[in-house]
N, C-alpha and C positions, 0 to 999 in steps of 0.2 A: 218315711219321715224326712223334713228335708234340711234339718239338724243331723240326721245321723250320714257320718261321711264315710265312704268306702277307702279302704288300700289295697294297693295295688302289692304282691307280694315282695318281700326281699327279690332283689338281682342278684342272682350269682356274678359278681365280676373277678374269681379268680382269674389271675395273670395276665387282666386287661393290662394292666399298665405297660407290660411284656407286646403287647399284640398292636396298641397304638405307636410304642415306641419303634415298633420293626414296619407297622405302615407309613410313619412320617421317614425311616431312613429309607427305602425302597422308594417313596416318592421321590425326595431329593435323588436319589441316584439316577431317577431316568433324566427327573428335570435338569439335573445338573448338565447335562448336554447339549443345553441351547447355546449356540456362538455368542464370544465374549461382545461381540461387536455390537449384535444388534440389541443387547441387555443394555449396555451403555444408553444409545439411543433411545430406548421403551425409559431410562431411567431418567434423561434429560428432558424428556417430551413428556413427563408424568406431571398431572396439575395439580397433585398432590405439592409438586417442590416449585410453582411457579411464586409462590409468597415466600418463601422460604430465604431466613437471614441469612445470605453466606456470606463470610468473615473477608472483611479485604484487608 
């Protein structure tokens, strides 16, 4: 029938929120080791901020 609609069963997601929160600090901690220098520059050279109001 193409009125009758299937589901898909419950997810277990105990202790997800545990498991994302220990993969996003483990990411930071490797990324955290790119030189301060060239972050600067990757953040000046972004065209995200070529419009962008800065206050004089």
């Amino acid at each position: 029938d193409i009125n009758c609609v299937e589901y898909l069963p419950i997810a277990d997601i105990t202790g997800l929120l545990q498991k994302v929160r220990a993969a996003i600090f483990l990411s930071l901690d490797e990324l955290w080791l790119i030189p301060t220098d060239l972050v600067q520059i990757a953040t000046v050279l972004d065209p995200r901020f070529k419009n962008f109001q800065w206050n004089e």
